[in-house]
Biotite code that builds the C-alpha atoms (Angstrom):
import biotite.structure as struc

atoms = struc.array([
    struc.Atom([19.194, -144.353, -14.422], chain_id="A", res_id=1, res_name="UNK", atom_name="CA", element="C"),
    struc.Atom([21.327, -145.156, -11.671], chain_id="A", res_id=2, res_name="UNK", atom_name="CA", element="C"),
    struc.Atom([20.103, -147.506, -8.543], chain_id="A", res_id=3, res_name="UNK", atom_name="CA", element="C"),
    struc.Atom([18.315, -145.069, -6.007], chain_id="A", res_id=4, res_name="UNK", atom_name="CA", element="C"),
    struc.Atom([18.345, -145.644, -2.287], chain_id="A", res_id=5, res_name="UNK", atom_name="CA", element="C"),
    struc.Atom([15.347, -145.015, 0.257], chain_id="A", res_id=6, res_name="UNK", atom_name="CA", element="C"),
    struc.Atom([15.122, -142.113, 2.429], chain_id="A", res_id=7, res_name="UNK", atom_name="CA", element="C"),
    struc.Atom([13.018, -143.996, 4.935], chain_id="A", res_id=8, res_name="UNK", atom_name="CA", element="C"),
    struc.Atom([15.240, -146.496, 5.439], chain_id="A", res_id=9, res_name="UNK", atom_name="CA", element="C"),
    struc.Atom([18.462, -143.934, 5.235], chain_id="A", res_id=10, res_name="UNK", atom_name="CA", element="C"),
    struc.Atom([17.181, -142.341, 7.917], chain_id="A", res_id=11, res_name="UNK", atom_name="CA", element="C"),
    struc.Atom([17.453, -145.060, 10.569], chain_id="A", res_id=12, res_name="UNK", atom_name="CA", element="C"),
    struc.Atom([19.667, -145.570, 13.519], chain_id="A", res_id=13, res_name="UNK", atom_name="CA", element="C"),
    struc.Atom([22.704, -148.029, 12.424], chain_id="A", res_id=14, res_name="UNK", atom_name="CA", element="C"),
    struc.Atom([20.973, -150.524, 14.904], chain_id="A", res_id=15, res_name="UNK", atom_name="CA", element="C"),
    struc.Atom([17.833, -150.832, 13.529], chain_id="A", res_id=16, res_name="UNK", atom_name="CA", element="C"),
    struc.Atom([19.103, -150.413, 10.127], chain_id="A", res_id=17, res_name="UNK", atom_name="CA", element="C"),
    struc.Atom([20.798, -153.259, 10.791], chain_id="A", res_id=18, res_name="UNK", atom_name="CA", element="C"),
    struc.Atom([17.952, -155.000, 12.170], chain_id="A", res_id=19, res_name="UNK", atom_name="CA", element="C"),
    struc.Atom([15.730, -154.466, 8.695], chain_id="A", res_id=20, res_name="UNK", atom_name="CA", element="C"),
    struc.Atom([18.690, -154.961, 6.572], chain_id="A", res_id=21, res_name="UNK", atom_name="CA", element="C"),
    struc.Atom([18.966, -159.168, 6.094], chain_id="A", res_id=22, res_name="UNK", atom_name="CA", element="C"),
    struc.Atom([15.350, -159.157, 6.267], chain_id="A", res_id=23, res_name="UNK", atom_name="CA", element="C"),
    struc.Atom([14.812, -156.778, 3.013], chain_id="A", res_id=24, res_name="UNK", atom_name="CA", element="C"),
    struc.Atom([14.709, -158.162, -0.692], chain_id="A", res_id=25, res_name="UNK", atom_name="CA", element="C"),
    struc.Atom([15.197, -156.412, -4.354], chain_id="A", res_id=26, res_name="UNK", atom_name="CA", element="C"),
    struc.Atom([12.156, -156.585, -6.211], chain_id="A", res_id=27, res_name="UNK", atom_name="CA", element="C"),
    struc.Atom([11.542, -154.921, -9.675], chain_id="A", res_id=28, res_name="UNK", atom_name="CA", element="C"),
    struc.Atom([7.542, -153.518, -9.809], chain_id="A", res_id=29, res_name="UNK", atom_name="CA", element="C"),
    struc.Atom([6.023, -153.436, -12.816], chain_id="A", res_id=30, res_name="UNK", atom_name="CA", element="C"),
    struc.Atom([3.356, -150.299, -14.142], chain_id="A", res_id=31, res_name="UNK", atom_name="CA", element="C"),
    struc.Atom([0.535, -150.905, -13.314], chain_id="A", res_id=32, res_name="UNK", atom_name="CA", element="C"),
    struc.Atom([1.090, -154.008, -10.762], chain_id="A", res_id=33, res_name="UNK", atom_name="CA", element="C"),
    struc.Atom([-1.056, -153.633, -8.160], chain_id="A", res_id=34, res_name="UNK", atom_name="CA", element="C"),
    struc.Atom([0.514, -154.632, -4.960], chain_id="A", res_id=35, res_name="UNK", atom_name="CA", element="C"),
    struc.Atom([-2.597, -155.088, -3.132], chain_id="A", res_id=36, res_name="UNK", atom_name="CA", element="C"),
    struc.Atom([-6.264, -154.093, -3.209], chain_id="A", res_id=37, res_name="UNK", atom_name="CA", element="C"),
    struc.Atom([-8.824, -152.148, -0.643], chain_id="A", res_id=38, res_name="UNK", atom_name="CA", element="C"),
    struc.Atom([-9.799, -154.868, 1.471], chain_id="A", res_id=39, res_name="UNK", atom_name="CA", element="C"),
    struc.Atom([-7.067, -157.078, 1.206], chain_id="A", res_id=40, res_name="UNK", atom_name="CA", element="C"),
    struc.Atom([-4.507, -158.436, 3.719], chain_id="A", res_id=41, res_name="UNK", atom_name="CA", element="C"),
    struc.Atom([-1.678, -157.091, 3.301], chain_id="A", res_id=42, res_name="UNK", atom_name="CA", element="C"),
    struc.Atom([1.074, -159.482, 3.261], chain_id="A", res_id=43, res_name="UNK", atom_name="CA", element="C"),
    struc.Atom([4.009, -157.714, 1.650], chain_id="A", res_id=44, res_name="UNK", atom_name="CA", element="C"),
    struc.Atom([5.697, -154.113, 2.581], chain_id="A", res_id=45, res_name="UNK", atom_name="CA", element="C"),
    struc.Atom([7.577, -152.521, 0.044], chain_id="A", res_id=46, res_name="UNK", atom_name="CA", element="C"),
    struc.Atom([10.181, -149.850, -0.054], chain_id="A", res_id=47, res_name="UNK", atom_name="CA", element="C"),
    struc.Atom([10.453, -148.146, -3.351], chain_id="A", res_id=48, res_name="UNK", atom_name="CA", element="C"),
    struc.Atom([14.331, -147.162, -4.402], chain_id="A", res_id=49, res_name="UNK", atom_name="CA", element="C"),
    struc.Atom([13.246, -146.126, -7.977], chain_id="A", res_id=50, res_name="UNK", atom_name="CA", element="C"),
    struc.Atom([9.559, -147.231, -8.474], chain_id="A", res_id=51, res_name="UNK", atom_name="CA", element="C"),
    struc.Atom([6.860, -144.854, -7.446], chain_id="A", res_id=52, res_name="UNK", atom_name="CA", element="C"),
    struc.Atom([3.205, -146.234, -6.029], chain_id="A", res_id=53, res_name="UNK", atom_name="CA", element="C"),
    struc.Atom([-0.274, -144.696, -5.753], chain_id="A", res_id=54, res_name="UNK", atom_name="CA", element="C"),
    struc.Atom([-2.285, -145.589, -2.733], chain_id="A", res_id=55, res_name="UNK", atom_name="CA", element="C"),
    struc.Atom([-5.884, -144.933, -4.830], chain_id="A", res_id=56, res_name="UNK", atom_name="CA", element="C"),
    struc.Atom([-9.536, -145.075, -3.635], chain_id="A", res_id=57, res_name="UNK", atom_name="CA", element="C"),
    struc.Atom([-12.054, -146.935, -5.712], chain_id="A", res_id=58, res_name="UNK", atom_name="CA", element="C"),
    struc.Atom([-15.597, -146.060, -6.325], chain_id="A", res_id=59, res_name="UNK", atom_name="CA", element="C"),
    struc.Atom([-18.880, -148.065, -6.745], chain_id="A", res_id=60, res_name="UNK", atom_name="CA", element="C"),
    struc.Atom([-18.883, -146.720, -10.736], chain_id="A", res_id=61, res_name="UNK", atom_name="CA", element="C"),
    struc.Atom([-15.640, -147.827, -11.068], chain_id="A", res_id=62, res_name="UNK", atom_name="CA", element="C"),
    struc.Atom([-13.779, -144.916, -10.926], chain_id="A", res_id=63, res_name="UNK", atom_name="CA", element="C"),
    struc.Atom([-10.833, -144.130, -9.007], chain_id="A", res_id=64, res_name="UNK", atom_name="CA", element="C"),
    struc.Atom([-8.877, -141.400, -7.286], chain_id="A", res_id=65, res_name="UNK", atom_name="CA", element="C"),
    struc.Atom([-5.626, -140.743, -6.102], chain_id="A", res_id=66, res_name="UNK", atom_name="CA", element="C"),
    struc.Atom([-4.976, -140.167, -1.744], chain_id="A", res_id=67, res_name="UNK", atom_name="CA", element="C"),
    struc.Atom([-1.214, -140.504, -1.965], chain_id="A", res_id=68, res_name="UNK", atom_name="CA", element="C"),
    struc.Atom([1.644, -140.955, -3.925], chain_id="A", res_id=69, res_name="UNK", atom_name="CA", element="C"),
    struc.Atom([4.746, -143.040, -2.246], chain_id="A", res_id=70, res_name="UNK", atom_name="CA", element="C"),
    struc.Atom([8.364, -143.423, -3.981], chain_id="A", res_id=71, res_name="UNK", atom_name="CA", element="C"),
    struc.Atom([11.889, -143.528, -2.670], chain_id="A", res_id=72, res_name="UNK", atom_name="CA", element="C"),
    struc.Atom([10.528, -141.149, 0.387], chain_id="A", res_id=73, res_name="UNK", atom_name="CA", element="C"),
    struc.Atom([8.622, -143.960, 2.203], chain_id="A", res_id=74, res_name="UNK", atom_name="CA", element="C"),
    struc.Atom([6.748, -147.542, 2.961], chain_id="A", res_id=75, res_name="UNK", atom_name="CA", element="C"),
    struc.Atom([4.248, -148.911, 1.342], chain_id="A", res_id=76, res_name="UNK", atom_name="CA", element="C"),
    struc.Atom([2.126, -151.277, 3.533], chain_id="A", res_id=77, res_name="UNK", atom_name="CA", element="C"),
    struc.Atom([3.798, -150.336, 7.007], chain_id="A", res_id=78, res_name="UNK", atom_name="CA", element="C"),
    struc.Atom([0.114, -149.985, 8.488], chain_id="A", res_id=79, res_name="UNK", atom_name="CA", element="C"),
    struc.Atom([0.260, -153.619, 8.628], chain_id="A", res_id=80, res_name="UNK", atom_name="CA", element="C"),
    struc.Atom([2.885, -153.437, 10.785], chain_id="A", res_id=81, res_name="UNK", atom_name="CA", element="C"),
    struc.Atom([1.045, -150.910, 13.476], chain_id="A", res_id=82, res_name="UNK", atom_name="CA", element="C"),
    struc.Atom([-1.762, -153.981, 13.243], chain_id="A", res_id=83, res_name="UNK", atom_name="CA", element="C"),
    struc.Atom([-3.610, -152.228, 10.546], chain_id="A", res_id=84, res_name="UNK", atom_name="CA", element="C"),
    struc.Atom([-3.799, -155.482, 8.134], chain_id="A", res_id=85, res_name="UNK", atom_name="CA", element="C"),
    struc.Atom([-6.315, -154.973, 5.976], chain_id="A", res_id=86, res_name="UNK", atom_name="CA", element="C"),
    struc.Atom([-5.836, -152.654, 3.008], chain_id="A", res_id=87, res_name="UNK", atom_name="CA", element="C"),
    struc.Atom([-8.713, -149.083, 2.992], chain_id="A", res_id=88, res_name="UNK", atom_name="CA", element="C"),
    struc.Atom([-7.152, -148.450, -0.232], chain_id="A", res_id=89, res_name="UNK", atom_name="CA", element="C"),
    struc.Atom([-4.921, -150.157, -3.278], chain_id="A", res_id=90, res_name="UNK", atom_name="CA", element="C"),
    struc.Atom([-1.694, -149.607, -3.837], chain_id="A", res_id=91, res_name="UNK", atom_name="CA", element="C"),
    struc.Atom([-1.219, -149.400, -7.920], chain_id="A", res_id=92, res_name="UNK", atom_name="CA", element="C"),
    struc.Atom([1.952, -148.854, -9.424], chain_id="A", res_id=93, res_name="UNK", atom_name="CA", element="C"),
    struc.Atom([2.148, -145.550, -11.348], chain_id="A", res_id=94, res_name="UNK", atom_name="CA", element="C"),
    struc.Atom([6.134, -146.119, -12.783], chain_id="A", res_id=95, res_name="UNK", atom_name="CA", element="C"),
    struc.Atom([7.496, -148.767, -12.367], chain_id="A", res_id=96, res_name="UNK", atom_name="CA", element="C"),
    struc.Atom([11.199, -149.499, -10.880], chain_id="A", res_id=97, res_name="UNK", atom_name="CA", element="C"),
    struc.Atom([12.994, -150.736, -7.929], chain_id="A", res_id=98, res_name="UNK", atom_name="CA", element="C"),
    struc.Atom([11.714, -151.687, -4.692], chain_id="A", res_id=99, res_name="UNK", atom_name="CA", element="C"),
    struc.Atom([12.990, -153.553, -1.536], chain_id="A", res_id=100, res_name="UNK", atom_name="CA", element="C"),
    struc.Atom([10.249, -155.962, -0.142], chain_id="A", res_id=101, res_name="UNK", atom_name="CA", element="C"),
    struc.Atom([9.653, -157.146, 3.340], chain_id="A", res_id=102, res_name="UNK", atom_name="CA", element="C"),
    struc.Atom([7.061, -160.272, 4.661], chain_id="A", res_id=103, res_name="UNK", atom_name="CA", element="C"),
    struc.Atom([4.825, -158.080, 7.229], chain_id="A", res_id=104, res_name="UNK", atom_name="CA", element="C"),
    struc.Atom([5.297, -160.468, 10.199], chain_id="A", res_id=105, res_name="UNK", atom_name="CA", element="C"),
    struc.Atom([9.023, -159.883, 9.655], chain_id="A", res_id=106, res_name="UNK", atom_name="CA", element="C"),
    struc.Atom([8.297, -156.171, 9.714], chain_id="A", res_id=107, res_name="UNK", atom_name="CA", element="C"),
    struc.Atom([6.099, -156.486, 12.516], chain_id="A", res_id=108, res_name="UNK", atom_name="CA", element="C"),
    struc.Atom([8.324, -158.624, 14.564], chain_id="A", res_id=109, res_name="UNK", atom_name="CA", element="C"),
    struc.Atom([11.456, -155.941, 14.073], chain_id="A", res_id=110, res_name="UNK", atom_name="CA", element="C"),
    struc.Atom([9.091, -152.674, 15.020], chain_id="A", res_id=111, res_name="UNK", atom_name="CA", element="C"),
    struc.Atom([7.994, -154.774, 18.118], chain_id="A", res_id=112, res_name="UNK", atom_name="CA", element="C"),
    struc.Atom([11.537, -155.039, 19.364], chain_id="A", res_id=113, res_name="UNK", atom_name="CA", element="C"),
    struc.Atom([12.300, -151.446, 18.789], chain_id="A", res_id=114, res_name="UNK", atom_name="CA", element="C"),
    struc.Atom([10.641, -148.326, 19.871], chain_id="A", res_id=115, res_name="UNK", atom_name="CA", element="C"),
    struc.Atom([12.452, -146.016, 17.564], chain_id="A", res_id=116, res_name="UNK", atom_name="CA", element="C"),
    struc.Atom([11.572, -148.347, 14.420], chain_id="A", res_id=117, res_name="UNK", atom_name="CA", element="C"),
    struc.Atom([7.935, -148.488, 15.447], chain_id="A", res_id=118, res_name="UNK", atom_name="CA", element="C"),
    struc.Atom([7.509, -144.634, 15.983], chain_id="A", res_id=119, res_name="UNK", atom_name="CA", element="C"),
    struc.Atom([9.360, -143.710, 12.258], chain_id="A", res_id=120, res_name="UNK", atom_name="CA", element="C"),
    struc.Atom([6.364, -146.255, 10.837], chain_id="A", res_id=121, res_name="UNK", atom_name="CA", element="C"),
    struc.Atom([4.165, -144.373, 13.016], chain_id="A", res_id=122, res_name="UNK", atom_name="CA", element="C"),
    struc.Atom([5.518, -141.060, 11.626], chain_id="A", res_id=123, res_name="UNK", atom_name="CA", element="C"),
    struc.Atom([5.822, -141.949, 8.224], chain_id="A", res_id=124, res_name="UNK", atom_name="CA", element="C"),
    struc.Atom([1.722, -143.729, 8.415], chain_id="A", res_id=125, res_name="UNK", atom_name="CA", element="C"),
    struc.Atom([1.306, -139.821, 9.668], chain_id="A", res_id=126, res_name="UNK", atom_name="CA", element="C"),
    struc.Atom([2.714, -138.184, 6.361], chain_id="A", res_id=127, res_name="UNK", atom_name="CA", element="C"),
    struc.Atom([0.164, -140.538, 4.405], chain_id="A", res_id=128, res_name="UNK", atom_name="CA", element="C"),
    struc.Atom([-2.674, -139.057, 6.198], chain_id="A", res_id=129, res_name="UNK", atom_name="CA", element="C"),
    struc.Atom([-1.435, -135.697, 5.549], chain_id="A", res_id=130, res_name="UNK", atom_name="CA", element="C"),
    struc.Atom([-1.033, -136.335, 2.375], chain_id="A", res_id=131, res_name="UNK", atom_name="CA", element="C"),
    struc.Atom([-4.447, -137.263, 1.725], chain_id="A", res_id=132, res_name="UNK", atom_name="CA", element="C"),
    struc.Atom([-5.903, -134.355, 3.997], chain_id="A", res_id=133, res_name="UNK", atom_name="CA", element="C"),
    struc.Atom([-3.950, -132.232, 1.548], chain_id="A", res_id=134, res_name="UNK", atom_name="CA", element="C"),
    struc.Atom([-5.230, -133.986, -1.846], chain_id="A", res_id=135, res_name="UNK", atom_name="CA", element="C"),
    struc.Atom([-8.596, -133.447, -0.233], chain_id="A", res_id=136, res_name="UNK", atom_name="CA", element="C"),
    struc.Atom([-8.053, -129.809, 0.089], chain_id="A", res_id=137, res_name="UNK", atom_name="CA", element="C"),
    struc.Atom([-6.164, -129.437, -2.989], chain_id="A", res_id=138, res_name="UNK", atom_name="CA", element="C"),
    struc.Atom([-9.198, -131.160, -5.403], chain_id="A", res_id=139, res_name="UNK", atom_name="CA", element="C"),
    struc.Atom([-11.595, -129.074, -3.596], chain_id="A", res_id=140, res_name="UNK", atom_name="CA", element="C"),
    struc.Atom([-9.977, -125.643, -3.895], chain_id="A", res_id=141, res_name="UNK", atom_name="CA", element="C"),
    struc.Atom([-7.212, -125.262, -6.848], chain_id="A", res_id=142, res_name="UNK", atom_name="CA", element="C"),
    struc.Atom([-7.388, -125.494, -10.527], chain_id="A", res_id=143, res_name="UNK", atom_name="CA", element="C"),
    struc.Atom([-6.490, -128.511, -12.487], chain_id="A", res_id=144, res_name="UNK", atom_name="CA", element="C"),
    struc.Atom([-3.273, -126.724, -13.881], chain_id="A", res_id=145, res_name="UNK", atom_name="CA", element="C"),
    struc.Atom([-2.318, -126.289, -10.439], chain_id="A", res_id=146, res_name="UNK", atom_name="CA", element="C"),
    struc.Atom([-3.081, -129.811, -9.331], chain_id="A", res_id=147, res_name="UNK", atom_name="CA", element="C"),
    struc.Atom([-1.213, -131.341, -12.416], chain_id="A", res_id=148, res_name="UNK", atom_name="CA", element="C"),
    struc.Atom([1.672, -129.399, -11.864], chain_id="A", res_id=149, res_name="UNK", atom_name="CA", element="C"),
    struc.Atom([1.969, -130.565, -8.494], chain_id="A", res_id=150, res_name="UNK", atom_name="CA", element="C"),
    struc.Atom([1.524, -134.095, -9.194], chain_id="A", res_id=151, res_name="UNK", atom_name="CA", element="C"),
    struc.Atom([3.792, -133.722, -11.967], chain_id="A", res_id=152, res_name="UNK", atom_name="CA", element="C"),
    struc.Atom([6.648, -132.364, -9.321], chain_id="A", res_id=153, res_name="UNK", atom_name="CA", element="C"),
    struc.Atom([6.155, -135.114, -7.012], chain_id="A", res_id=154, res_name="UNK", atom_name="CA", element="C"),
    struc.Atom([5.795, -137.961, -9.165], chain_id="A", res_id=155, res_name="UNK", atom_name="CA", element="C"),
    struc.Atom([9.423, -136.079, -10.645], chain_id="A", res_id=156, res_name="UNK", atom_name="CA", element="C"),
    struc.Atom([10.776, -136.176, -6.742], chain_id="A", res_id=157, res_name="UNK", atom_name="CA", element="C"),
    struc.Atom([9.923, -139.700, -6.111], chain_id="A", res_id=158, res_name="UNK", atom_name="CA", element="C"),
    struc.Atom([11.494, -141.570, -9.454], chain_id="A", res_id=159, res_name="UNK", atom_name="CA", element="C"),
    struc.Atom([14.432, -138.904, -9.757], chain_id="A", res_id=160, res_name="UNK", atom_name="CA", element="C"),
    struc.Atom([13.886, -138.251, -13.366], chain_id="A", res_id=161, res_name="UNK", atom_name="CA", element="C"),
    struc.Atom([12.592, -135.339, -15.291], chain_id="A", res_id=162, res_name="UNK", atom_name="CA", element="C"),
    struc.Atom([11.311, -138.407, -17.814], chain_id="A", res_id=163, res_name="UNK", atom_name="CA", element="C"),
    struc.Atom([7.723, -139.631, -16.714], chain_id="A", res_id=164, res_name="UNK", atom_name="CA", element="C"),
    struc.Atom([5.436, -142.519, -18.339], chain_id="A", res_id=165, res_name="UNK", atom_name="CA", element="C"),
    struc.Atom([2.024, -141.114, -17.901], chain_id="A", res_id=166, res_name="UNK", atom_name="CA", element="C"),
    struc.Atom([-0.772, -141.926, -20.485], chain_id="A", res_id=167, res_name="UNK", atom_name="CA", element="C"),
    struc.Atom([-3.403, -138.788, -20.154], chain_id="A", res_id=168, res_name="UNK", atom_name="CA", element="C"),
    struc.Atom([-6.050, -141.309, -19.657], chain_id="A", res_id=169, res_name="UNK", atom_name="CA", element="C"),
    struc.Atom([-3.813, -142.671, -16.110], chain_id="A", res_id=170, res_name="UNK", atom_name="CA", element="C"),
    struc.Atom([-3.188, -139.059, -14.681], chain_id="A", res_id=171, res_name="UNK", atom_name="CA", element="C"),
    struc.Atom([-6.965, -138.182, -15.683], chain_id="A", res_id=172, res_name="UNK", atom_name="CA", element="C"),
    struc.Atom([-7.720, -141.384, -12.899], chain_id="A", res_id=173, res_name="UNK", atom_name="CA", element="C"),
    struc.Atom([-5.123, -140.268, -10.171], chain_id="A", res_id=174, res_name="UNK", atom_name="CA", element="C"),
    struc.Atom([-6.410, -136.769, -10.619], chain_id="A", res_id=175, res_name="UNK", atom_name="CA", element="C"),
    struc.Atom([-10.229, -137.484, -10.644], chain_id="A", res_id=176, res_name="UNK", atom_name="CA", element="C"),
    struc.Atom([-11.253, -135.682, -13.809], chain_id="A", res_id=177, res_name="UNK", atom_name="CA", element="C"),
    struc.Atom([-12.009, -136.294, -17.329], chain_id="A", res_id=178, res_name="UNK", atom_name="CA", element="C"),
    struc.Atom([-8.949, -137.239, -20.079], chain_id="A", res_id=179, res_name="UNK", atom_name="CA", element="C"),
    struc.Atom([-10.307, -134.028, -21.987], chain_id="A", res_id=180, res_name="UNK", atom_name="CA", element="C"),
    struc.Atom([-9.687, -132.067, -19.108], chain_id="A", res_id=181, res_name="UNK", atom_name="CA", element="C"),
    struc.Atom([-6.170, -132.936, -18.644], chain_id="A", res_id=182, res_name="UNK", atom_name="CA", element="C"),
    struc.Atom([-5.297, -132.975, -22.338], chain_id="A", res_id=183, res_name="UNK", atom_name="CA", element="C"),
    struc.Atom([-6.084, -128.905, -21.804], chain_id="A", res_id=184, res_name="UNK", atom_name="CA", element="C"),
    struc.Atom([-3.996, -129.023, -19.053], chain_id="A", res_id=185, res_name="UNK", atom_name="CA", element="C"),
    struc.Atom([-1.199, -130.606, -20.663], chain_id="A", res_id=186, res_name="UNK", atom_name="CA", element="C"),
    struc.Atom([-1.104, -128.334, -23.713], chain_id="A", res_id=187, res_name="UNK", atom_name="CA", element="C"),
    struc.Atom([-1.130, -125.097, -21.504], chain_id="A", res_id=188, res_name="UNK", atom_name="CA", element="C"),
    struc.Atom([2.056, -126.130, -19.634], chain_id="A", res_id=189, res_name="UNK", atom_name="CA", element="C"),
    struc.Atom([3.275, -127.679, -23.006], chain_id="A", res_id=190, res_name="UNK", atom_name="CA", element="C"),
    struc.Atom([2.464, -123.784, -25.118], chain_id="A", res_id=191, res_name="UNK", atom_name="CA", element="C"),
    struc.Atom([4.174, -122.182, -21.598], chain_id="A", res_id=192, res_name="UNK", atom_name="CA", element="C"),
    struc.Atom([7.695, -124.302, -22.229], chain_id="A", res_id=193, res_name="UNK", atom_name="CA", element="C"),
    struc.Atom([6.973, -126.308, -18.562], chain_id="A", res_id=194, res_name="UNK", atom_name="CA", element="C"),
    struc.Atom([6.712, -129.781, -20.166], chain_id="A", res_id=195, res_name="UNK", atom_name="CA", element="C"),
    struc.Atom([7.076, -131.759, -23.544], chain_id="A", res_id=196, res_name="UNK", atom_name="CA", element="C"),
    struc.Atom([4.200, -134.566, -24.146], chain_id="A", res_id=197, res_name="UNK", atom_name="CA", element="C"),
    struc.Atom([4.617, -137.000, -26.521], chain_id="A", res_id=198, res_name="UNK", atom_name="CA", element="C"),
    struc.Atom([2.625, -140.634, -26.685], chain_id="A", res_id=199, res_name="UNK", atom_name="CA", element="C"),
    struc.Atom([2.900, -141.472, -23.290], chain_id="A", res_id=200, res_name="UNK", atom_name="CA", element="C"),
    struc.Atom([6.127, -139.607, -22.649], chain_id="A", res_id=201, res_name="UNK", atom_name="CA", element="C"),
    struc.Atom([6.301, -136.429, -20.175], chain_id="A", res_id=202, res_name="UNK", atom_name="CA", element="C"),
    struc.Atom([9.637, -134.232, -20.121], chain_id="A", res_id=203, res_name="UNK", atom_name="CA", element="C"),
    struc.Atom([9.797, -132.111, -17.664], chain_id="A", res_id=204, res_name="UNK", atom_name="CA", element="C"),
    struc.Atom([11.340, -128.967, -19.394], chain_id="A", res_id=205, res_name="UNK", atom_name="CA", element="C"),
    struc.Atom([11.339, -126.454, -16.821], chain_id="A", res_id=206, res_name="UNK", atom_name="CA", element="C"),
    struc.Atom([11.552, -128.022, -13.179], chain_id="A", res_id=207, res_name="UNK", atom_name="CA", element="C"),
    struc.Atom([11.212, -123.882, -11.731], chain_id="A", res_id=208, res_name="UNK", atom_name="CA", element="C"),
    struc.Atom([8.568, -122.907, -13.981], chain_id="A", res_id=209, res_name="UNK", atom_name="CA", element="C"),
    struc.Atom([6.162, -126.227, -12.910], chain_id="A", res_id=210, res_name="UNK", atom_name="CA", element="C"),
    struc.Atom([6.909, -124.960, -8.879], chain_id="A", res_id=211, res_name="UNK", atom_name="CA", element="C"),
    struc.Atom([5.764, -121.251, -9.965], chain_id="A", res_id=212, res_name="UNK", atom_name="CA", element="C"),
    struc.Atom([2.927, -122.635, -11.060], chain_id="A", res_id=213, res_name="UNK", atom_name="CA", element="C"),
    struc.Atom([1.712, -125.186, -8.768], chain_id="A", res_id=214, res_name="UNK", atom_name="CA", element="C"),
    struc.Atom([-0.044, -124.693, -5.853], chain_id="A", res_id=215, res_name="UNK", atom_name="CA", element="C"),
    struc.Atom([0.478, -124.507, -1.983], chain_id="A", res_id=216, res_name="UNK", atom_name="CA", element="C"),
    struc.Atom([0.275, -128.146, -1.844], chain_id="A", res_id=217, res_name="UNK", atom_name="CA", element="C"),
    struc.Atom([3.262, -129.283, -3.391], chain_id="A", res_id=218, res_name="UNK", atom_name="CA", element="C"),
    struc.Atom([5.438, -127.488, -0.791], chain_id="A", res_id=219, res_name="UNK", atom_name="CA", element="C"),
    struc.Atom([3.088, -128.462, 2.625], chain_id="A", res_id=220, res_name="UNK", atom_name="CA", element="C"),
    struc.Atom([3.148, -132.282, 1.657], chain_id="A", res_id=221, res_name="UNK", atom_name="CA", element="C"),
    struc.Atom([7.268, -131.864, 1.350], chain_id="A", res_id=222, res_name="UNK", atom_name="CA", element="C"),
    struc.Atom([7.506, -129.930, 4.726], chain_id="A", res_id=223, res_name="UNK", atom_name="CA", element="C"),
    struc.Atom([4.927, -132.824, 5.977], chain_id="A", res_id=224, res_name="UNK", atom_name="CA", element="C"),
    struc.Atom([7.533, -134.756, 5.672], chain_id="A", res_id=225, res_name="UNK", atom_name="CA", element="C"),
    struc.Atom([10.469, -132.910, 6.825], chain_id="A", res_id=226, res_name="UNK", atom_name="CA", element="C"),
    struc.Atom([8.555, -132.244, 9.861], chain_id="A", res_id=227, res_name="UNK", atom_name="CA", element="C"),
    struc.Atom([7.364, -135.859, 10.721], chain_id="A", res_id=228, res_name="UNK", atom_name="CA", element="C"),
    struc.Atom([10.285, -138.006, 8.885], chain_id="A", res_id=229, res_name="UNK", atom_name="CA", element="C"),
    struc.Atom([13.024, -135.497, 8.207], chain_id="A", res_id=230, res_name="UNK", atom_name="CA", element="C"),
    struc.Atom([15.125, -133.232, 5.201], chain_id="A", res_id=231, res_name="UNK", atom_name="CA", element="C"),
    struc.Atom([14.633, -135.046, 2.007], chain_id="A", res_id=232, res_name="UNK", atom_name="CA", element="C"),
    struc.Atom([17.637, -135.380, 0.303], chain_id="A", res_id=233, res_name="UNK", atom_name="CA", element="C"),
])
């Protein structure tokens, strides 16, 4: 799969652009890395060109649940940018890929010196928070079928492939429910045509048919974005 770029950073001026630009480094994440934990200081930003990251909440029985999902669309870590240093949540890769990495002070030092850097942070820290506020919502009002179709669709926006890595027992976690529940899931969209599953493997079969049957969330986290960051491309 070819090298993918980052809208985030696409969509800066040419000055700051070129003020982040010597101060960003490839990096290849790994599944499963986690980048940093809730209650950590966060010492590295990263923006994904290929790998996609879940920012996940942990619970005292050791469970965990998805709040946001970031790929080639955003930052990870900019909060500690804005002064926000330690971590509320962990950031957990969900496929791994490509990423450019940046030292926070670094980061910090650049949004400092530029007003319209700082406010895209700002704006992009904004979609996160929508994009939580709309998980909320979602878990609390639409049907599992619904909510794995739409996680399906994003996690397909954010690598750029119709081929995702998902064991049942990881989307079960992101999604907050039992692996039984999602195995359901998964054969329902499988019986409709939507999706292939095999050991690990998703194909997305039917890229319309998943966005018919998803919810209202998919499309209010995407014009979240447009609204607050821009068109995604």
């Amino acid at each position: 799969m070819p090298e993918l770029s980052n809208m985030l950073l696409d969509s800066l001026s040419a000055s700051d652009a070129a003020s982040i630009g010597p101060l960003l480094k490839p990096v290849h994440l790994k599944s499963k890395q986690v980048l940093f934990a809730a209650g950590d200081t966060i010492k590295t930003v990263y923006f994904p060109t290929g790998a996609v990251v879940s920012l996940v909440i942990g619970m005292v029985s050791g469970s965990t649940v998805e709040a946001a999902m970031v790929g080639r669309d955003g930052v990870v870590g900019a909060s500690s940018a804005l002064d926000g240093r330690i971590s509320l949540s962990s950031a957990v890769v969900q496929l791994e890929g490509s990423s450019l990495m940046c030292e926070v002070g670094a980061l910090r030092g650049t949004a400092l010196q530029s007003h319209t850097f700082l406010s895209t942070l700002i704006r992009h820290e904004q979609t996160l928070f929508a994009q939580a506020q709309q998980s909320t919502a979602c878990m609390a009002n639409h049907e599992l079928g619904e909510r794995l179709c739409r996680w399906l669709l994003r996690a397909r926006d954010l690598c750029g492939s119709d081929t995702l890595n998902f064991t049942q027992e990881f989307i079960a976690e992101m999604l907050g429910v039992r692996r039984t529940s999602v195995t359901l899931a998964a054969k329902t969209l499988q019986a409709a045509g939507l999706i292939k599953y095999n050991r690990g493997h998703i194909q997305i079969l039917d890229v319309k048919g998943l966005q018919e049957s998803t919810c209202e969330c998919y499309k209010a986290v995407k014009d979240h974005y447009a609204l607050l960051i821009g068109p995604r491309q």
